[in-house]
C-alpha positions in Angstrom: -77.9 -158.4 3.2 -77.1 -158.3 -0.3 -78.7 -155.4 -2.3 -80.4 -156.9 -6.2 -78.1 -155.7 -9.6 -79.6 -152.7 -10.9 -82.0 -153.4 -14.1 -80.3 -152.6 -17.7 -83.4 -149.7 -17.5 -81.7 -148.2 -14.5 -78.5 -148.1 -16.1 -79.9 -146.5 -19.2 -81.7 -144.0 -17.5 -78.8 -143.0 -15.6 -76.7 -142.7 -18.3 -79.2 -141.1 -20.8 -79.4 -138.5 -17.8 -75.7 -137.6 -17.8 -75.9 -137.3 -22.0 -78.8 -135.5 -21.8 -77.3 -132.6 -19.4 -73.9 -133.1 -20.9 -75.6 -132.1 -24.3 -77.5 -129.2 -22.5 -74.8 -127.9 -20.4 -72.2 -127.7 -23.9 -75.5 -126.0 -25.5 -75.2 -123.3 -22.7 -71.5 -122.9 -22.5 -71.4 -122.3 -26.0 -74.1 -119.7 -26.3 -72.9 -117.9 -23.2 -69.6 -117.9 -24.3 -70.2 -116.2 -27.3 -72.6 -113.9 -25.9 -69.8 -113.1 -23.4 -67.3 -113.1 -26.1 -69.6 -110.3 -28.2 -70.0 -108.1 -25.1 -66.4 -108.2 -24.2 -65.1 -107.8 -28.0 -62.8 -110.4 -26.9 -61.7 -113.3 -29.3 -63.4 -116.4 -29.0 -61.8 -116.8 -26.0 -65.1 -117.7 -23.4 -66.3 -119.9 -26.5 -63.8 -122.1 -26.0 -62.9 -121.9 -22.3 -66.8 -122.5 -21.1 -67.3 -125.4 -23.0 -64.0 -127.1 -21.7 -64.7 -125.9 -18.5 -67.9 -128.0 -18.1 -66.3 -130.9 -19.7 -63.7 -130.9 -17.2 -65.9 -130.7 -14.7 -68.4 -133.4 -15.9 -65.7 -135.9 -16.2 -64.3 -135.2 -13.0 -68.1 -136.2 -11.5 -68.7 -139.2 -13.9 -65.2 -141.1 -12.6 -66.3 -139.7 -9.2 -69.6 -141.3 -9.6 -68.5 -144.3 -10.8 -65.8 -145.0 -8.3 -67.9 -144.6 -5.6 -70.2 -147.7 -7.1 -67.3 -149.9 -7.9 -66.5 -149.7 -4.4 -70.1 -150.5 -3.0 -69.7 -153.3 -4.8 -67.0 -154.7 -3.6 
């Protein structure tokens, strides 16, 4: 049993939805790591290190997530 290709909408949909909560998830990072960086009187050291944290950890699902579907398909 073969499963169809997904649509071009799917894709873009999928897609849009990782952009769209890599874009909010930086937007939170940021504003807790200054927050956390005024409270602390601490350079901006969790301004930096939040943000990067989430990145790293976003790319480690997205080639985790698409892994998994290039081997489906094989």
């Amino acid at each position: 049993m073969s499963s169809k290709p997904p649509s071009n909408k799917e894709f873009f949909l999928r897609y849009a939805s990782l952009g769209s909560q890599i874009l909010a998830g930086l937007g939170l990072a940021v504003f807790g790591g200054l927050k956390a960086d005024y409270w602390l009187h601490t350079l901006p050291l969790f301004s930096c290190a939040l943000p990067l944290l989430l990145l790293t950890g976003m790319f480690y699902k997205l080639f985790r997530d698409t892994d998994k579907n290039h081997q489906d398909e094989k």
